[in-house]
N, C-alpha and C positions, 0 to 999 in steps of 0.2 A: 655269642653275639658280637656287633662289630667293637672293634677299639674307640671308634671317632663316639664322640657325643651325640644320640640317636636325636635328628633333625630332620621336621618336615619342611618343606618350603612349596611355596604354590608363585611361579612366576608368570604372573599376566595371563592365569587358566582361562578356559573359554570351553564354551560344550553348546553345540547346534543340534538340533532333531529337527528333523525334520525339515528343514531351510530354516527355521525358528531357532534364536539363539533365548537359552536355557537358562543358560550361567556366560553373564558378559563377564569381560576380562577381569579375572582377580588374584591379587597378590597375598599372600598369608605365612606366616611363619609359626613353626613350633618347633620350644627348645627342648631340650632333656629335663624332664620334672615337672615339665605346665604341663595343666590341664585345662584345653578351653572348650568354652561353650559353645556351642555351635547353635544358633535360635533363628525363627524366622517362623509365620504364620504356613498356615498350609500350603506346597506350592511355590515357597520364595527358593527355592533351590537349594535344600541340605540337602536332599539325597541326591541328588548330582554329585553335588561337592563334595560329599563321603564318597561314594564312588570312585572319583575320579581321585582323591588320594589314596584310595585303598589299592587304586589300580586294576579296579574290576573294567573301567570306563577309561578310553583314551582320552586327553583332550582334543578337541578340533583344533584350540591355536595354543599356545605355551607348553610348558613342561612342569611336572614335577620333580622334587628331588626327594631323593632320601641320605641321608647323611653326606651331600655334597653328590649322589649318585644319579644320573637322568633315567627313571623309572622308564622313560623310552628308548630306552638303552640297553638298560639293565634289567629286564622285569622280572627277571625271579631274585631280585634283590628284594622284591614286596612280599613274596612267599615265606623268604627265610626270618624278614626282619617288621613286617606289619601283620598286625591281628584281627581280623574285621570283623563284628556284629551288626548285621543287617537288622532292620525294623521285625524282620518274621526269619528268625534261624533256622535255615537251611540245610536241615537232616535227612539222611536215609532212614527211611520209615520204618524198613525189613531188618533195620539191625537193631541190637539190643543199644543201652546207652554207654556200656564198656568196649563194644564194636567202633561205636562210631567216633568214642574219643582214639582208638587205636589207628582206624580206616584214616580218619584226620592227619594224625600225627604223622603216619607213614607217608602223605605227603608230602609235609615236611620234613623226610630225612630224616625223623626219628625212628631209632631202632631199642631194641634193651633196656639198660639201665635209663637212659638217656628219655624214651618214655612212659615207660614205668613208673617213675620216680613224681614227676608231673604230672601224669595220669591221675596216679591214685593221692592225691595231695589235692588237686584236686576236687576229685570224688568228696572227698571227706569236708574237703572246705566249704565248696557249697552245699553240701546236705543234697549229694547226689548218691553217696554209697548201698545205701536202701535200694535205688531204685536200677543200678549199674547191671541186673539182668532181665528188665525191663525193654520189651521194643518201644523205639521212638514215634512207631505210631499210637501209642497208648499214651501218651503221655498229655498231661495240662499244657494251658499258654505258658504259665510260671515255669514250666519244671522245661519244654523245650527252650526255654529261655536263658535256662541257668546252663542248659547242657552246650546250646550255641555260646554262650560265655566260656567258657571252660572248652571249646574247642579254641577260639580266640586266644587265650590262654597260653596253652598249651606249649607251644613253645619259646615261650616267652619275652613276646616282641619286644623290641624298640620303640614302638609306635603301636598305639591301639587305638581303634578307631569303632567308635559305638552309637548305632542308630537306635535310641528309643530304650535301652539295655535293663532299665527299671520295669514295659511292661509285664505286666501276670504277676509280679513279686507283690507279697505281703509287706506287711511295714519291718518286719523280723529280718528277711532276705532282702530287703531292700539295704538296710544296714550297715551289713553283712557285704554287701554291693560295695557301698561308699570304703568299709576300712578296706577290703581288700582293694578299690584302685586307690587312696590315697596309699598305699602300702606298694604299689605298681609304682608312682610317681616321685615317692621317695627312693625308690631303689633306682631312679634315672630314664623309666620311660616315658614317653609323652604320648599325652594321651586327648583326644577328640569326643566328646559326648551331645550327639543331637540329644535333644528334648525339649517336650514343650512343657515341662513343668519349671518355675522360674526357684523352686525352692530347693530343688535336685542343683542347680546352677548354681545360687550362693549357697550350699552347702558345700559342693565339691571345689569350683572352679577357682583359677589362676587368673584366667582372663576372658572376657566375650567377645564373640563374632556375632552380628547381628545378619541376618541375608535379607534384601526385600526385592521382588520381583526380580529377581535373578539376578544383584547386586549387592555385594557388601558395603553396610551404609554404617557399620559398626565395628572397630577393633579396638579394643582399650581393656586395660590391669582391672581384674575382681576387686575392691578391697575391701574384704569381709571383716580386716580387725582391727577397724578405726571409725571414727563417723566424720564429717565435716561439717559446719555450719555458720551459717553468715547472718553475723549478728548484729540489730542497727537498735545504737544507743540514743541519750542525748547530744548534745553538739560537746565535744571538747570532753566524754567522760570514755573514750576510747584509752587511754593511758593509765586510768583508774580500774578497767574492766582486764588489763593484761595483772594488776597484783592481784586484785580479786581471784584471780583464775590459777592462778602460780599454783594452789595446791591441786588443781587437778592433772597438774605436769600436760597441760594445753599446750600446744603446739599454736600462737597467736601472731596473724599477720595484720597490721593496722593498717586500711585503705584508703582511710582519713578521718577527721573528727567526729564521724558518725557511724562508720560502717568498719567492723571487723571480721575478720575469716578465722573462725578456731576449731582445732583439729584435738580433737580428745580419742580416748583410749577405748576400745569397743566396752566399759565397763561404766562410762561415763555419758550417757543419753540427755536427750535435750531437757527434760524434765528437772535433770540434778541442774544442768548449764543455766538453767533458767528460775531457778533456788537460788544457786551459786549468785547470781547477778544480783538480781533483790534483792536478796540478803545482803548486800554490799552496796545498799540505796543507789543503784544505779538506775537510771531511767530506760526501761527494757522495749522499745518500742516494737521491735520484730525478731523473729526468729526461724531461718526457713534454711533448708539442707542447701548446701557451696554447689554439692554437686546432684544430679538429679536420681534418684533411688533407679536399679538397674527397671523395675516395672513400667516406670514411668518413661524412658528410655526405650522400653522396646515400643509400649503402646503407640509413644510419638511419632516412631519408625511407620508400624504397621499402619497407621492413621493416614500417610503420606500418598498413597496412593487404592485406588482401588483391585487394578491389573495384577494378575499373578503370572510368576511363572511359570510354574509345575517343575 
């Protein structure tokens, strides 16, 4: 794999079909170790935008990069160093499922030990070994899904890019799913996950991209292990509600006599926040989230318009 810190960047991308532009200009970055969400209703342009970083799709106007490299430049720098899981993985029928991780890999430049070793690692990981003299036309939506994973895999991108990667999985493999890419993401690569389930997103993600109508109207940090809340007192008991609060080790910004902003630890929900207060005869008059919860957030997106882009 490369030395540099494996980094995607999308400079001003753009994608027309047709005369019809797809995906208007957009700018995106991922570092070593995010993992972001890619969201958008049917239509709003993720599979464009997976695409067109995977490198399967040119752009009509900008560039990609990959670790500082222009993918229209370089393009078998996406071979060596991006992984991609399309929404329906893309196998040879007529091979068994030990064929098509080899046929893969060979690809990629793997020979020997080299993939071998990753091959059957993981066979065994996803609970493919059973089925490794099976053809891939026999196979379930789950089980071609685990096996397009595990080509993804295989030689162990810098960047992995996944359309939908939880369909056909049980709640077991689905799992199973999550440790092995948070286990990808610690080990330094970045990673992209379309989905439309918002619980697969704060489970896994770093950060979200929202897309609507073939624009990104969304990029901002996950942050799944904290809450925020903006809390409005009586007039003048803003300074009594910061001792109050000292043993929840609250994070409290005062915005004036009435209204405060506290930032508690994901173990501390508004229910205790709002014990906490009372119990400290404090006069509790509201209590509503600082920031707005990610569902709410996308709903407001998709509500915006009716138009799609496909």
């Amino acid at each position: 794999m490369s030395s540099l810190p494996p980094r995607l960047a999308l400079h001003a991308v753009s994608r027309r079909r047709a005369g019809r532009m797809v995906l208007k200009p957009t700018s995106l970055h991922l570092a070593a170790g995010e993992v972001l969400g890619l969201l958008g209703v049917n239509g709003a342009g993720k599979t464009t935008t997976l695409m067109l970083m995977a490198s399967v799709l040119a752009p009509s106007d900008g560039r990609v990069e990959l670790n500082g490299a222009d993918l229209g430049e370089v393009p078998q720098c996406a071979r060596r160093h991006i992984g991609y899981l399309p929404e329906h993985a893309p196998l040879w029928p007529e091979l068994t499922v030990r064929e098509q991780l080899d046929a893969h890999g060979a690809l990629r430049g793997l020979r020997g030990a080299a993939l071998n070793a990753p091959r059957d690692t993981l066979l065994l990981r996803l609970d493919l070994a059973p089925l490794a003299k099976r053809l891939c036309a026999q196979l379930s939506l789950g089980q071609r899904q685990r096996v397009g994973l595990a080509c993804a895999l295989l030689h162990q991108p810098d960047v992995l890019i996944l359309d939908e990667p939880g369909t056909g999985l049980d709640p077991v493999q689905t799992e199973n799913l999550r440790v092995l890419l948070r286990e990808r993401a610690a080990a330094g690569a970045a990673i992209v996950l379309s989905t439309h389930l918002l619980a697969e997103v704060t489970a896994l993600c770093t950060r979200v991209a929202i897309l609507h109508q073939g624009e990104l109207r969304h990029d901002a940090p996950l942050h799944a292990g904290a809450a925020a809340w903006r809390v409005t007192l009586g007039v003048n008991q803003a300074e009594p509600a910061r001792a109050a609060l000292s043993a929840l080790a609250a994070a409290i910004e005062i915005e004036d006599a009435q209204h405060v902003r506290v930032q508690l630890h994901h173990d501390a929900d508004a229910a205790l926040l709002a014990r906490t207060l009372v119990g400290a005869n404090l006069a509790l008059l509201g209590l509503e989230p600082a920031t707005p919860p990610l569902a709410r957030v996308f709903m407001d997106i998709a509500a915006s318009g009716s138009e799609r882009a496909a």
